[in-house]
Backbone as a ProteinNet text record, in pm:
[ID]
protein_1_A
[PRIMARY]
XXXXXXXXXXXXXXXXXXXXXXXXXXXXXXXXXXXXXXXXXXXXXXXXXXXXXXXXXXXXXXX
[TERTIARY]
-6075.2	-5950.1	-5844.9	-5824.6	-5763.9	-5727.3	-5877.4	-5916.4	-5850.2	-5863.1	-5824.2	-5698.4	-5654.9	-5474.9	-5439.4	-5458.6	-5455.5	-5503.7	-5586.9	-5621.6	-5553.3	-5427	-5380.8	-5267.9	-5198.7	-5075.9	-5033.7	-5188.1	-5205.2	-5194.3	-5277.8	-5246.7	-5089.5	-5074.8	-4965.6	-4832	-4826.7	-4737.1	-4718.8	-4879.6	-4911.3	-4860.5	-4841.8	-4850.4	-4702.8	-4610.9	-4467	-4468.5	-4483	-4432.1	-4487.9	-4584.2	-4579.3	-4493	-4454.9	-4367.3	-4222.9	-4242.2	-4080.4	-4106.1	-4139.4	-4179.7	-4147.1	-4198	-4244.7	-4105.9	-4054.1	-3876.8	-3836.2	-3793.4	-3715.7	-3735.7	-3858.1	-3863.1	-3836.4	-3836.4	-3778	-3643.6	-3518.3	-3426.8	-3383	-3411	-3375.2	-3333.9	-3393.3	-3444.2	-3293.2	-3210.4	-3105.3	-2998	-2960.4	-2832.6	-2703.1	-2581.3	-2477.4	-2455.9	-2393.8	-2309.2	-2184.3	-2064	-1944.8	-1864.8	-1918.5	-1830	-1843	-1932.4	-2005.5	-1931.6	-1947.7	-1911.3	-1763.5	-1676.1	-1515.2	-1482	-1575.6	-1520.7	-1549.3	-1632.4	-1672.2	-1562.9	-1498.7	-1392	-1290.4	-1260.2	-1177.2	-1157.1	-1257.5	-1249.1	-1310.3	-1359.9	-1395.5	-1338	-1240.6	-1144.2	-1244.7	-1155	-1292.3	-1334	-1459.4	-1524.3	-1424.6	-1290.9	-1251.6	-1207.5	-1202.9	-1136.5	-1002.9	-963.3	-817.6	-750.5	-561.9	-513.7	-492.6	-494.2	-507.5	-334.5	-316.9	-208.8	-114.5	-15.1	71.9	171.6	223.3	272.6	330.3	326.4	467.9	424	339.4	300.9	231.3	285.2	242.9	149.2	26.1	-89.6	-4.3	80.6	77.8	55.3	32.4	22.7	137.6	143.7	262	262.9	349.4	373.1	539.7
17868.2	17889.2	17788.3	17767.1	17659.5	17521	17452.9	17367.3	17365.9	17469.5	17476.2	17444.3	17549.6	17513.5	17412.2	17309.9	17197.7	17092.5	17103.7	16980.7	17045.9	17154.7	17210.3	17153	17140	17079	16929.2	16814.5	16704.6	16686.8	16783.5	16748.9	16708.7	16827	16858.3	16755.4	16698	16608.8	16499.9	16447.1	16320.1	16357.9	16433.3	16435.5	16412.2	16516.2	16492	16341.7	16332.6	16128.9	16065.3	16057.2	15991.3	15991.7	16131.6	16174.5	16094	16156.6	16101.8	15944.4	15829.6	15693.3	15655.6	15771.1	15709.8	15740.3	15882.9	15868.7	15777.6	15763.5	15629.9	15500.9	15447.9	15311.2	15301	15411.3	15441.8	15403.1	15489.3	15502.9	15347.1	15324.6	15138.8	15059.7	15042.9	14943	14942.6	15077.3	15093.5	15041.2	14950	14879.1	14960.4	14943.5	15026.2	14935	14985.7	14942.1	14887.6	14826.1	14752.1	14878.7	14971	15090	15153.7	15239.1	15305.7	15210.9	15062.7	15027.9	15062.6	15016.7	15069.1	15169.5	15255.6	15445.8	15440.3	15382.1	15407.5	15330.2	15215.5	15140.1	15278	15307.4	15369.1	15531.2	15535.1	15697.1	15669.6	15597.1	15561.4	15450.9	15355.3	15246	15123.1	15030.1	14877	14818.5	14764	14738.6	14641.2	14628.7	14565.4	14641	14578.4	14659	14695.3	14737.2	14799.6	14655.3	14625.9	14525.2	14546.1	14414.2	14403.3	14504.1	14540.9	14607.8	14485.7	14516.8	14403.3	14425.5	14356.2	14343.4	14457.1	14537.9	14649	14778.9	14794.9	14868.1	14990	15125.5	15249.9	15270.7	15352.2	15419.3	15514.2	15589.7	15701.7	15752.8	15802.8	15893.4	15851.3	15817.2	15747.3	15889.3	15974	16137	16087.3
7516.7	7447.2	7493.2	7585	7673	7611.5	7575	7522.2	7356.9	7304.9	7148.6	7124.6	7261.6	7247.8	7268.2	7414.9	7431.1	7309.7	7235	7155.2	7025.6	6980.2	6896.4	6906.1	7086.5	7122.1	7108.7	7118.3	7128.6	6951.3	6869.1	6705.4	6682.3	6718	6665.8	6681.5	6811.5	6883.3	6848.3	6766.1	6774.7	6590.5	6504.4	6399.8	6370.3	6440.4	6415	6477.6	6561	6625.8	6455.3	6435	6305.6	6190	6161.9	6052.1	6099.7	6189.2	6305.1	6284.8	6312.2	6284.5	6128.4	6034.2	5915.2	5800.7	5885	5816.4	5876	5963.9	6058	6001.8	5994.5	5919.6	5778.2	5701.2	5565.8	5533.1	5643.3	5629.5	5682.1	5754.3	5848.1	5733.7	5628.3	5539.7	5387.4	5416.9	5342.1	5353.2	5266.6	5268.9	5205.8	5284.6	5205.3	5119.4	5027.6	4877.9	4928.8	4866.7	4846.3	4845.8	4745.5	4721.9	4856.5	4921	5023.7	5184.8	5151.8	5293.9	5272.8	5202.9	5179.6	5218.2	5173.5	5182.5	5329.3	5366.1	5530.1	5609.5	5569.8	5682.6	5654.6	5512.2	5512.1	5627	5597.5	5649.5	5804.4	5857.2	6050.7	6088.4	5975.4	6032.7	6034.9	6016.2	6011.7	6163.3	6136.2	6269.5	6399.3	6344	6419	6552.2	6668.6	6825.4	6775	6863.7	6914.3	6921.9	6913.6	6930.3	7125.3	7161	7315	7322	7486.9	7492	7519	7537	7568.2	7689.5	7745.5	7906.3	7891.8	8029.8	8010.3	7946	7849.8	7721.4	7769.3	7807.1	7843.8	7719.4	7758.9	7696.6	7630.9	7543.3	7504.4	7334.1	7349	7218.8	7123.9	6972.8	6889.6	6822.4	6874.4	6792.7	6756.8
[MASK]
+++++++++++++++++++++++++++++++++++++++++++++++++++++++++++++++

């Protein structure tokens, strides 16, 4: 019985890692749209950094 389970656990493991592999390289391969990248700067801000701080210039919160 041991054995059954063990080579039930090894199916099984090795079956999701594949599935798991075979969405993953699916999804990789998707390019956003013009429309889709926009909505995305818009709504998480564009890939650019933060502006450097400047001399003097306390961290706080702009409330």
């Amino acid at each position: 019985m041991n054995r059954a389970n063990a080579l039930l656990l090894v199916t099984l493991s090795l079956s999701m890692a594949a599935i798991t592999l075979n969405v993953t390289s699916r999804d990789s391969g998707k390019l956003l749209t013009d429309e889709q990248r926009s909505a995305q700067e818009r709504f998480f801000g564009s890939g650019s950094g933060l502006p450097p701080i400047k001399d003097a210039q306390e961290m706080r919160p702009r409330w």
